[in-house]
Short mmCIF file of the C-alpha atoms (twelve columns), coordinates in Angstrom:
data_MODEL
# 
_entry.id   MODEL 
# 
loop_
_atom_site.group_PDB 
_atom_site.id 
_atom_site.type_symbol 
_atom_site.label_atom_id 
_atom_site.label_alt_id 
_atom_site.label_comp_id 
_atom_site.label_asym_id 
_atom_site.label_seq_id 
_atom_site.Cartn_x 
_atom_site.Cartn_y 
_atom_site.Cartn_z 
_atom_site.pdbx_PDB_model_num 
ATOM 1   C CA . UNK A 1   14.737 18.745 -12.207 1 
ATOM 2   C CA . UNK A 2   12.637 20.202 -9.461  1 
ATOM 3   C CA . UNK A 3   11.522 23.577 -8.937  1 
ATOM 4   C CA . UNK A 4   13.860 24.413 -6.039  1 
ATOM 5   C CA . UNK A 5   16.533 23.130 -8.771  1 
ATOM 6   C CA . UNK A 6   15.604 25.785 -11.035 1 
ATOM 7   C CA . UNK A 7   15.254 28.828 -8.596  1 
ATOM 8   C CA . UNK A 8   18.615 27.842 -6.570  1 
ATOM 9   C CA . UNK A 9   20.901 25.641 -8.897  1 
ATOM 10  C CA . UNK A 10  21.652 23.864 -6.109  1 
ATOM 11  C CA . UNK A 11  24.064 26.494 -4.442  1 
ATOM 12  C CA . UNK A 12  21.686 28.477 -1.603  1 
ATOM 13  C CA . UNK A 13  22.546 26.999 1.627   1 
ATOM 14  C CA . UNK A 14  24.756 29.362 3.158   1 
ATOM 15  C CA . UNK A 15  22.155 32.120 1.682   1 
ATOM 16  C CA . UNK A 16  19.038 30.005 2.975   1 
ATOM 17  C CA . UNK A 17  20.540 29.494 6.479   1 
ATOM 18  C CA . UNK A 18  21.756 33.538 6.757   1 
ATOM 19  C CA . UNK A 19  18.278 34.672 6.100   1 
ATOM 20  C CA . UNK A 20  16.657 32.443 8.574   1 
ATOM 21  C CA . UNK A 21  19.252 34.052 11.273  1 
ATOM 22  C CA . UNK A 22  18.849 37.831 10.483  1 
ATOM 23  C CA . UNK A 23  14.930 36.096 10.795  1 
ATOM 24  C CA . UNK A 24  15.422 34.959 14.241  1 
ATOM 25  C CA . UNK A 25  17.955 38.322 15.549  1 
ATOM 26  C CA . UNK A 26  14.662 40.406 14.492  1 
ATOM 27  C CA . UNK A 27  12.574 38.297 17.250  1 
ATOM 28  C CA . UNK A 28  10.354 36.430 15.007  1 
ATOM 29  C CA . UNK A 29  9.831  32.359 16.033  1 
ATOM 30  C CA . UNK A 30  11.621 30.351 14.033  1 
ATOM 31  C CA . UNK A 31  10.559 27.000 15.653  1 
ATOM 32  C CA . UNK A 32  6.499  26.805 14.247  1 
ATOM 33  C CA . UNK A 33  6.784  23.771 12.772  1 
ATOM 34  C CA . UNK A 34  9.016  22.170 15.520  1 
ATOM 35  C CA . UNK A 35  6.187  23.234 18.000  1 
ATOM 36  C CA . UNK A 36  3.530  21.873 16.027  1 
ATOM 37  C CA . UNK A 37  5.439  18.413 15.932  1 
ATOM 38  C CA . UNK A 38  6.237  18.230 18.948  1 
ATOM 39  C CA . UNK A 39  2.477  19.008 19.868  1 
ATOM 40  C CA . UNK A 40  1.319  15.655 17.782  1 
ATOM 41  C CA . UNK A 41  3.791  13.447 19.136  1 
ATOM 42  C CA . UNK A 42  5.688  12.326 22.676  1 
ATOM 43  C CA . UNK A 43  9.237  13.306 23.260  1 
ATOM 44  C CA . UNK A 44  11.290 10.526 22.094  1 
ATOM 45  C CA . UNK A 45  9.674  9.798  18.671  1 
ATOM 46  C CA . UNK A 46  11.196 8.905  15.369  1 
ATOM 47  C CA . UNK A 47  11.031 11.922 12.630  1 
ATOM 48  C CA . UNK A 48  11.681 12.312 9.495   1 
ATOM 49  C CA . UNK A 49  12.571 15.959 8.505   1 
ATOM 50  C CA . UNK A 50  11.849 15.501 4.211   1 
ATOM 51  C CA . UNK A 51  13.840 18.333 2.829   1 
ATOM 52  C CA . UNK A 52  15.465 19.043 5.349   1 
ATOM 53  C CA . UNK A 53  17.393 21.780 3.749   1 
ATOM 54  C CA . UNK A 54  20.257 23.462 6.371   1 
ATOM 55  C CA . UNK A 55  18.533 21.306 9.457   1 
ATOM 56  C CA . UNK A 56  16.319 24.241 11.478  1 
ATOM 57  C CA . UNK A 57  13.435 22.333 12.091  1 
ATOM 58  C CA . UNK A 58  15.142 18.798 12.952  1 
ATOM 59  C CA . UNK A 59  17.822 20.277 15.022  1 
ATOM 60  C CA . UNK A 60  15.224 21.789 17.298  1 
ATOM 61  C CA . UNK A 61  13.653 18.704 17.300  1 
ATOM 62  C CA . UNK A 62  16.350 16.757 18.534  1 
ATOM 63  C CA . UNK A 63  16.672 19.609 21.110  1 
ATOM 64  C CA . UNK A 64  13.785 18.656 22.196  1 
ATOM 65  C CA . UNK A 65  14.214 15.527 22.828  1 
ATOM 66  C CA . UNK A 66  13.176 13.781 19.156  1 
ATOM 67  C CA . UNK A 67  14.866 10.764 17.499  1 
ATOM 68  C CA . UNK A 68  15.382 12.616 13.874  1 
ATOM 69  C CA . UNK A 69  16.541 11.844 10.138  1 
ATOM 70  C CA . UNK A 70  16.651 14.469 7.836   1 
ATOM 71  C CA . UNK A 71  17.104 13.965 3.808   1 
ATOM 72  C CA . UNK A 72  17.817 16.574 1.262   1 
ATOM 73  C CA . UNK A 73  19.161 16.729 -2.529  1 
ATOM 74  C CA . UNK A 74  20.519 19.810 -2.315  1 
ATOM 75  C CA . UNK A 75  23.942 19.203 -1.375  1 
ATOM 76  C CA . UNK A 76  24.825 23.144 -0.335  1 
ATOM 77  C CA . UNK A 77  21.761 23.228 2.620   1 
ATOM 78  C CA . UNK A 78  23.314 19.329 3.711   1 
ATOM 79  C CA . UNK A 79  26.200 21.238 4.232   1 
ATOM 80  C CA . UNK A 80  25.608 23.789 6.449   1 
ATOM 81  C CA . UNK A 81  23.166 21.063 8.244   1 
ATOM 82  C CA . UNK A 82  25.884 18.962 9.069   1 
ATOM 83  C CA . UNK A 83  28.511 21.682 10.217  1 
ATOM 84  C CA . UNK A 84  25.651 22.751 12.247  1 
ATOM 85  C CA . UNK A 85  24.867 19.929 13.967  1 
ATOM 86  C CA . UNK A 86  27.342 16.918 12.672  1 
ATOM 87  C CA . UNK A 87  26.100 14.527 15.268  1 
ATOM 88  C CA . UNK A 88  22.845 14.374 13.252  1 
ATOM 89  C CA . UNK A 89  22.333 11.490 10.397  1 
ATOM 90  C CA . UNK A 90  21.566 13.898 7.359   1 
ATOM 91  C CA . UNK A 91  21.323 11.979 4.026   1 
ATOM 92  C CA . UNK A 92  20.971 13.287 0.373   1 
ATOM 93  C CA . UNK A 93  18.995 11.910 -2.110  1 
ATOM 94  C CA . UNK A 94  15.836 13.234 -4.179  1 
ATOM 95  C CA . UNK A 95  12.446 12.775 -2.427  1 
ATOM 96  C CA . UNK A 96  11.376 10.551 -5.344  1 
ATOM 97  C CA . UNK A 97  13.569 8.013  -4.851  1 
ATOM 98  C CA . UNK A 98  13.942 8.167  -1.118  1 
ATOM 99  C CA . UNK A 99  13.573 4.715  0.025   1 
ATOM 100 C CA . UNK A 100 14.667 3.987  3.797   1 
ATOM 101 C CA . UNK A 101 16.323 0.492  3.545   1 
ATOM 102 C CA . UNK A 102 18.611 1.493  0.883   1 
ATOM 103 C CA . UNK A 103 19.589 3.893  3.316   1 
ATOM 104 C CA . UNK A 104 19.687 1.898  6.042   1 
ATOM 105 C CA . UNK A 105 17.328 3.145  8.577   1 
ATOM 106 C CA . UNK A 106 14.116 1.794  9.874   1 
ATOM 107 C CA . UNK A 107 11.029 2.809  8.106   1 
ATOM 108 C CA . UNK A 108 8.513  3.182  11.394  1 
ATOM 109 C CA . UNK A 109 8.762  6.724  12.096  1 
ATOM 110 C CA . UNK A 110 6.128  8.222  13.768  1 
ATOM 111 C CA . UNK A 111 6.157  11.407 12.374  1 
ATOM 112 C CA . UNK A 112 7.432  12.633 8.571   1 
ATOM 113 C CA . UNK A 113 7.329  16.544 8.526   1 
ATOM 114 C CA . UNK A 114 7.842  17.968 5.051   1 
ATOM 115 C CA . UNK A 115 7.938  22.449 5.689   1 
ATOM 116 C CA . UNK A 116 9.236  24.610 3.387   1 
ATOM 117 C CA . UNK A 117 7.103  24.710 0.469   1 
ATOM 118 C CA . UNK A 118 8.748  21.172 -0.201  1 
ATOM 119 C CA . UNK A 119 5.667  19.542 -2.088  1 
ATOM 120 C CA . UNK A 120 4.752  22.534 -3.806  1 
ATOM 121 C CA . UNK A 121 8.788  22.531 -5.092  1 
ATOM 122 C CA . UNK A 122 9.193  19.373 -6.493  1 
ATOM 123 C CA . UNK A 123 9.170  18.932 -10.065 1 
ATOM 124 C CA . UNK A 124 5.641  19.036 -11.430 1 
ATOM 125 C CA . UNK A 125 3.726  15.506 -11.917 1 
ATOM 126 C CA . UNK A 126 6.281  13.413 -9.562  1 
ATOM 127 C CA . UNK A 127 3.882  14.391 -6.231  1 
ATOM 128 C CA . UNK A 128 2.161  11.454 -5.657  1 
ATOM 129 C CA . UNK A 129 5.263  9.482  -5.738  1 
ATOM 130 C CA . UNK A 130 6.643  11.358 -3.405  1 
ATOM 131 C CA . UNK A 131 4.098  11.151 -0.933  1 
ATOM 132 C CA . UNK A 132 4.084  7.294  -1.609  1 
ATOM 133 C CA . UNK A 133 7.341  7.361  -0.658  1 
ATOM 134 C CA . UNK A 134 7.240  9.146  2.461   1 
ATOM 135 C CA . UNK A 135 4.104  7.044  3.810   1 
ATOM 136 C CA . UNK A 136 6.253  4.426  3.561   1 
ATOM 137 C CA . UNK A 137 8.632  5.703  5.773   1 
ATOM 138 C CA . UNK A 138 5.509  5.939  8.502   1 
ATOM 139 C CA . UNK A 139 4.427  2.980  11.005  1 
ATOM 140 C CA . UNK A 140 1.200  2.069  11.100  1 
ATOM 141 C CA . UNK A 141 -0.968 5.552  13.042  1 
ATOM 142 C CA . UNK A 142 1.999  7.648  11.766  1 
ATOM 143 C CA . UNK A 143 1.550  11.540 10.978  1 
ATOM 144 C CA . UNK A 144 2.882  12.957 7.596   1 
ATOM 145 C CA . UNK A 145 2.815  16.786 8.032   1 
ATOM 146 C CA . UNK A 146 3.239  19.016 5.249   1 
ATOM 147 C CA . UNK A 147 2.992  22.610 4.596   1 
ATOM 148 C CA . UNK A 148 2.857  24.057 1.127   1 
ATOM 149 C CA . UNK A 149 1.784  27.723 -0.461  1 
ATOM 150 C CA . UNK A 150 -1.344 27.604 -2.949  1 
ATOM 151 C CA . UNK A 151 -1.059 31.205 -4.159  1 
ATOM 152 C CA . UNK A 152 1.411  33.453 -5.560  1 
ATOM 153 C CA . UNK A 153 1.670  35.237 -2.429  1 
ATOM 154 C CA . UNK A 154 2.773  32.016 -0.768  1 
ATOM 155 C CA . UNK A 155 5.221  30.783 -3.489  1 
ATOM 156 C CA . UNK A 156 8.360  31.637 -5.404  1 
ATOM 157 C CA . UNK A 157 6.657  30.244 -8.415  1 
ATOM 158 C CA . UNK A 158 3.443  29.709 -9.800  1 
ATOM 159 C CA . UNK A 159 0.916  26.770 -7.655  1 
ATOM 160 C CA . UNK A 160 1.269  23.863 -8.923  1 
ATOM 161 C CA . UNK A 161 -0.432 21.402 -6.377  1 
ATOM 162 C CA . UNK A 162 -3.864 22.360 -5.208  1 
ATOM 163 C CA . UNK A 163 -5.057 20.901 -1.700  1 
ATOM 164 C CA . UNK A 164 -7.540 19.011 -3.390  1 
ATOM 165 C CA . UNK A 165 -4.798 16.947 -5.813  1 
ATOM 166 C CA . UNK A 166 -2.723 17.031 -2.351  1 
ATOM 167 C CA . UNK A 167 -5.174 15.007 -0.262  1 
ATOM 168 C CA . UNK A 168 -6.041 12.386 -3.181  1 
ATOM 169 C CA . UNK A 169 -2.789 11.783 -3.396  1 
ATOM 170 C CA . UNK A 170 -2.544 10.807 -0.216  1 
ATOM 171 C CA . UNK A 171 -5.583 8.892  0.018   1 
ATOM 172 C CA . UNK A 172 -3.894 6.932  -3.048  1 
ATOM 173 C CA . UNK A 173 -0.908 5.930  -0.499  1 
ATOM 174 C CA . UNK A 174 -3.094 5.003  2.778   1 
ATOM 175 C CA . UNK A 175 -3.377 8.576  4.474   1 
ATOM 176 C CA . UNK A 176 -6.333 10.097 5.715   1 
ATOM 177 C CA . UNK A 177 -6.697 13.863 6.691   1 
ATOM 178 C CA . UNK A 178 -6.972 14.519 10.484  1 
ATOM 179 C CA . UNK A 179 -6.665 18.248 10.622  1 
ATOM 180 C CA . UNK A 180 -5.720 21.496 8.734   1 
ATOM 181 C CA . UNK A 181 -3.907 24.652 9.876   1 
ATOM 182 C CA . UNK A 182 -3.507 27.998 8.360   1 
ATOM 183 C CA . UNK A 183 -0.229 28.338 10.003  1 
ATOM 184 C CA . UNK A 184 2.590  26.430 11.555  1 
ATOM 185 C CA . UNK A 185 0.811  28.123 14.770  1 
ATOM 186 C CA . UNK A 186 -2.261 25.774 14.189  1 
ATOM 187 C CA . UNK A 187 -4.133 28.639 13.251  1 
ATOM 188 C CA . UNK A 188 -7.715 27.627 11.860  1 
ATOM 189 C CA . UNK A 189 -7.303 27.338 7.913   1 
ATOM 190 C CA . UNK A 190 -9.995 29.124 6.573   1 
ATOM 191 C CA . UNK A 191 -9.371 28.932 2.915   1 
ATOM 192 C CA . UNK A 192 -6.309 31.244 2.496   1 
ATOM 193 C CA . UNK A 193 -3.059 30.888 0.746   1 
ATOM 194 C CA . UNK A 194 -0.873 28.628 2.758   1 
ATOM 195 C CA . UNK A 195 -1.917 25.246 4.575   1 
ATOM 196 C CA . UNK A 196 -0.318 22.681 7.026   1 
ATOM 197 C CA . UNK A 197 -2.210 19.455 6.361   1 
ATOM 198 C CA . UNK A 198 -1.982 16.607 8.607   1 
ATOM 199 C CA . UNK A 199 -2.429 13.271 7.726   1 
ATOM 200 C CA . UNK A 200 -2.321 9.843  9.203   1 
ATOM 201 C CA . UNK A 201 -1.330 6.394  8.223   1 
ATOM 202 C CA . UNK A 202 -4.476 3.872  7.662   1 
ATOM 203 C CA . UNK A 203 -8.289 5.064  8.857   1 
# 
């Protein structure tokens, strides 16, 4: 069972999705990581939105013009993605098993965006299958894009994944680090508590 498992027992999608809302009524952005896609790859690209949860980051996406997938397990935040935007292919299935031929999509997207604290919510020990998994969903030059909290401050639960284990295991499935934010805003990362790491498919 992942960590999101245990804090939501699978039921917080209509709470998730209400909070973002009263988020975006008080003025704050609530597209950062769909503007910092959208700044690392052309209009028309294939994403992957990796825990997708309700769909706020891949239905601005495909606003703007992207070719998107999103997958989830949690079958409450699929729901209130797909009355949202039911045009959209939303899938469900756990990140360590996600494998885009049984699914039957092509795996040559150019982008996989995981936001959300997603890798820092997965059940401890099963990371570096997971990001296995989702650099096989890239083509060959493709970004995976993750951000994750590394401090109590950042998290709903205590760190699990340092940046350090985070990179190795991506070195271990082909990916090499091309840059490192602070903030969905591509703020400088100068050490703090949260990080949005960038890394591409092959050298």
């Amino acid at each position: 069972m992942s960590r999101w498992q245990e804090l939501t027992g699978g039921t917080s999608g209509a709470e998730y999705a209400a909070r973002f809302e009263a988020l975006g009524r008080s003025g704050k952005d609530m597209h950062g990581e769909a503007a910092l896609c959208a700044a690392l790859v052309p209009v028309g690209s294939r994403v992957l939105d990796a825990g997708c949860g309700t769909g706020r980051v891949m239905i601005r996406l495909s606003e703007l013009g992207y070719d998107c997938v999103g997958f989830d397990l949690d079958a409450s935040m699929l729901d209130v993605a797909r009355e949202q935007a039911p045009q959209l292919p939303w899938f469900q299935t756990d990140a360590t098993e996600f494998d885009a031929a049984l699914l039957g999509i092509e795996a040559d997207f150019d982008l996989v965006i995981a936001a959300g604290n997603v890798l820092a919510l997965l059940a401890p020990g099963t990371e570096a299958t997971v990001v296995s998994r989702l650099a096989a969903a890239l083509r060959p030059g493709g970004l995976l894009v993750a951000g994750f909290g590394l401090d109590a401050a950042h998290l709903p639960v205590p760190p699990s994944l340092t940046l350090q284990e985070y990179d190795a295991h991506c070195a271990a499935a082909g990916l090499t680090l091309v840059d490192r934010f602070a903030t969905w805003d591509a703020a400088a990362y100068d050490g703090g508590g949260y990080a949005v790491s960038v890394h591409r498919l092959g050298s």
